[in-house]
C-alpha positions in Angstrom: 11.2 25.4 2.3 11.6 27.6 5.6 9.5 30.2 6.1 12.4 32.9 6.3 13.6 32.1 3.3 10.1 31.9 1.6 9.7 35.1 3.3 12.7 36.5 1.6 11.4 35.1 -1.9 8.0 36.4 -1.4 9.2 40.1 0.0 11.3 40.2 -3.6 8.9 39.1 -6.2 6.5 42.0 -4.5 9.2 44.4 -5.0 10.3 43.2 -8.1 6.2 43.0 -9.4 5.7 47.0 -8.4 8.8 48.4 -9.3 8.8 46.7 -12.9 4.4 47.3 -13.2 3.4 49.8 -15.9 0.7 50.6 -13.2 2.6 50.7 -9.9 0.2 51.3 -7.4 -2.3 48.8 -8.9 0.0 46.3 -8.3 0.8 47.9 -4.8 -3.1 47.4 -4.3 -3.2 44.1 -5.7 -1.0 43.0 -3.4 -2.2 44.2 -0.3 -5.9 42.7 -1.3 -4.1 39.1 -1.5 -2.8 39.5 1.6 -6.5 40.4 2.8 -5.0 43.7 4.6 -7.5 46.8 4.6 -6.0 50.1 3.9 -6.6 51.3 6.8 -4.8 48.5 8.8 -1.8 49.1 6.2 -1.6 52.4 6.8 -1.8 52.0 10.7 1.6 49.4 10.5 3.1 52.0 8.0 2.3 54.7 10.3 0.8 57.0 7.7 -2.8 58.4 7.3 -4.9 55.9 5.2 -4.9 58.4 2.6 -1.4 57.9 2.2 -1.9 54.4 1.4 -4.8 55.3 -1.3 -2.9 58.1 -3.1 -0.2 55.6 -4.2 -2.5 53.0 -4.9 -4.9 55.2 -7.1 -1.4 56.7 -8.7 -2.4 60.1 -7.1 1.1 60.1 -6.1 4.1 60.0 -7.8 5.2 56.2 -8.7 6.5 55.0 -5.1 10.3 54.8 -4.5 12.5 51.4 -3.4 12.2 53.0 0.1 7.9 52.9 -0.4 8.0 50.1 -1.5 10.4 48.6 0.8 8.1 49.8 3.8 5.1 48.8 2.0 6.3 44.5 1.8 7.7 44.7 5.2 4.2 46.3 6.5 2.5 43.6 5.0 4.6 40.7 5.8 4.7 41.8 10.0 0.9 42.1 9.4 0.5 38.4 8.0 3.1 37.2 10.7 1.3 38.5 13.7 -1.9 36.5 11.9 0.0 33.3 11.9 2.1 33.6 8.9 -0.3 31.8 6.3 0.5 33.7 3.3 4.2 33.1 3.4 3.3 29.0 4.1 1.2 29.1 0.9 4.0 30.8 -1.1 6.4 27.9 0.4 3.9 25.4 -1.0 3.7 26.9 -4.4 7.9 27.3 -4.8 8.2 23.8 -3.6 5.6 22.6 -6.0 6.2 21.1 -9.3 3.8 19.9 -12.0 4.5 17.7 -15.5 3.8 20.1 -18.6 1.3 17.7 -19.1 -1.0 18.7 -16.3 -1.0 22.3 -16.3 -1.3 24.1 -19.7 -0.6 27.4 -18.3 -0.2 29.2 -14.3 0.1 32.9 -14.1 -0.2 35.7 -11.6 -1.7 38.8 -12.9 0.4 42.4 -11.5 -3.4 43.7 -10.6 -6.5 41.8 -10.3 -8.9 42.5 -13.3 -12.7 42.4 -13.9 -13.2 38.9 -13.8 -15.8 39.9 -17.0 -12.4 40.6 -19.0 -11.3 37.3 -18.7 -14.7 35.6 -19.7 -14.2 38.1 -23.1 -10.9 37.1 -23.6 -11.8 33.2 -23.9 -15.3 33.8 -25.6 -17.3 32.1 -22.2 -20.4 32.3 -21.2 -21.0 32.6 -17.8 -23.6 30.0 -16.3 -23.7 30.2 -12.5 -22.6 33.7 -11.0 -20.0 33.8 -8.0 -19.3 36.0 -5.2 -15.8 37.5 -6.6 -15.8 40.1 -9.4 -12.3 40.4 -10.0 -9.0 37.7 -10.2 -5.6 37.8 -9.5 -4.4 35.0 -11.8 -5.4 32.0 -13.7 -4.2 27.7 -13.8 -5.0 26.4 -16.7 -4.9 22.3 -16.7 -5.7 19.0 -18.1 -8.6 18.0 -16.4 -8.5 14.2 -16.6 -5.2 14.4 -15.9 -5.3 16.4 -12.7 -8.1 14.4 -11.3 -6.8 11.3 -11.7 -2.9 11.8 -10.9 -2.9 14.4 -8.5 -3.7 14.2 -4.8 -6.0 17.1 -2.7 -2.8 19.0 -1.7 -1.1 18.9 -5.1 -4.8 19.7 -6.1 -4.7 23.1 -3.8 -1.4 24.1 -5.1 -2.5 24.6 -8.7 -3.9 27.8 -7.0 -1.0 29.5 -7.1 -0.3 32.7 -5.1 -4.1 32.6 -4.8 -7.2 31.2 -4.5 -8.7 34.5 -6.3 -8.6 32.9 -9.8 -9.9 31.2 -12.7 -9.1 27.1 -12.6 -9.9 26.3 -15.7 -10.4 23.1 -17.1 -9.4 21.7 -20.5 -10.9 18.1 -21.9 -14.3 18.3 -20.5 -16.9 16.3 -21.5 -19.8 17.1 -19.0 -18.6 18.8 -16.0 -19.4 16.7 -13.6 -15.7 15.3 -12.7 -14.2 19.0 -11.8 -17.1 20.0 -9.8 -17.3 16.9 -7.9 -13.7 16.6 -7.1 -14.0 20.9 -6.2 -16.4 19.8 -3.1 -13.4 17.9 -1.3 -11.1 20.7 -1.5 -11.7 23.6 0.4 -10.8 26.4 -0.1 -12.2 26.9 -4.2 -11.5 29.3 -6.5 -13.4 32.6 -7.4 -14.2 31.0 -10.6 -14.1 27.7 -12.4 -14.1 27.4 -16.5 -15.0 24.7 -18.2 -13.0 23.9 -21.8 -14.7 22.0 -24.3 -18.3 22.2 -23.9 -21.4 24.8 -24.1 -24.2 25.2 -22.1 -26.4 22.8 -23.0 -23.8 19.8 -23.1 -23.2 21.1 -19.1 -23.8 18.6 -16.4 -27.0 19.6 -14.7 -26.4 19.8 -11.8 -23.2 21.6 -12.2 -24.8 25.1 -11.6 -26.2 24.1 -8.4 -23.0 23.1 -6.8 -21.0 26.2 -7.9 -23.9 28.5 -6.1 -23.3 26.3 -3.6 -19.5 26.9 -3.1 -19.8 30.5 -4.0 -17.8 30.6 -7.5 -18.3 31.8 -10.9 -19.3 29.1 -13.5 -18.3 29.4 -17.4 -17.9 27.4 -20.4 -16.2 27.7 -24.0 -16.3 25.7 -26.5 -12.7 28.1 -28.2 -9.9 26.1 -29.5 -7.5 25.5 -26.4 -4.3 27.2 -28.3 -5.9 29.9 -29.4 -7.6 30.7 -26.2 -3.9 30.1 -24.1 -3.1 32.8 -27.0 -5.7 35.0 -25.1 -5.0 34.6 -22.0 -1.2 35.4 -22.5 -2.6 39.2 -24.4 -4.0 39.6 -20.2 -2.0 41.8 -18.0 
């Protein structure tokens, strides 16, 4: 897909994501964190002081108008142009990417990030190696024999999504040992990896290790795989 057009896509579902958002300027914030833009470089493209940029975000301000939040998709787009234009590739992967119902149980993009805690709490997991991330922007939910053995590195990275800042979970798992190994050839990994089928103490050993070694969150959950897809759809 061209980047113009995936550039048009992208600069819609923003708009469309912040103007339909209980919680506008969370989702305004959200969006600027997945683009990796401070406030304070947003508010420098926007022209505007930086406390501009945070009043709307914290909701100090009234909900942002079509002509805010025009400015604010434009600002970040021209920002991730002049870095090279990676954001708008990824997107181009992910609308040109198609997976078999079989593979992926469930893909979705959150309107703000959310304690990464809540999602533990929602599927009952206990966390066993802590990451670097405290908060996600979206979850892929997949079969892991299935993934491993059909899909290739880049259709790997595309079950990422909008974002690497999310929970890859992993349904079928008998030990652990598969998804972590086959994590260490693609780069980059999520913020957080759960495990589906098994508790701590059936956990590959040295499955721990390797997740403090990549920098992500480790958890497992033994919960039925419906009824925790049930959970995951009650998530913003």
């Amino acid at each position: 897909m061209p980047d113009r057009e995936a550039r048009r896509e992208l600069a819609e579902k923003i708009a469309g994501e912040v103007v339909l958002s209980d919680d506008p300027g969370a989702t305004l914030r959200k969006w600027r964190e997945e683009f990796g833009v401070a406030g304070t470089d947003l508010a420098a493209e926007l022209d505007v002081s930086a406390s501009v940029v945070s009043d709307y975000e914290s909701g100090r301000r009234e909900s942002p108008g079509i002509g805010v939040v025009r400015r604010f998709v434009r600002g970040l787009l021209a920002i991730d142009e002049r870095r090279g234009g990676e954001r708008v590739r990824q997107f181009a992967r992910v609308l040109s990417a198609g997976f078999e119902s079989d593979i992926v149980h469930d893909l979705r993009e959150y309107p703000a990030t959310i304690p990464l805690e809540r999602f533990y709490d929602a599927v009952d997991a206990t966390e066993v190696a802590e990451g670097t991330a405290t908060t996600v922007a979206g979850h892929t939910v997949i079969n892991s024999i299935e993934a491993i053995t059909r899909l290739s590195s880049e259709e790997f990275y595309r079950l990422y999504g909008q974002s690497t800042n999310r929970v890859l979970a992993f349904s079928g798992v008998t030990r652990g040992e598969s998804p972590l190994v086959a994590l260490r050839v693609v780069t980059p990994t999520p913020s957080a990896v759960l495990l589906h089928g098994i508790d701590r103490e059936d956990l590959w050993e040295h499955a721990p290790k390797l997740a403090g070694a990549d920098g992500f969150s480790l958890a497992v959950t033994t919960m039925d795989l419906e009824e925790m897809l049930e959970g995951l759809r009650e998530l913003p």
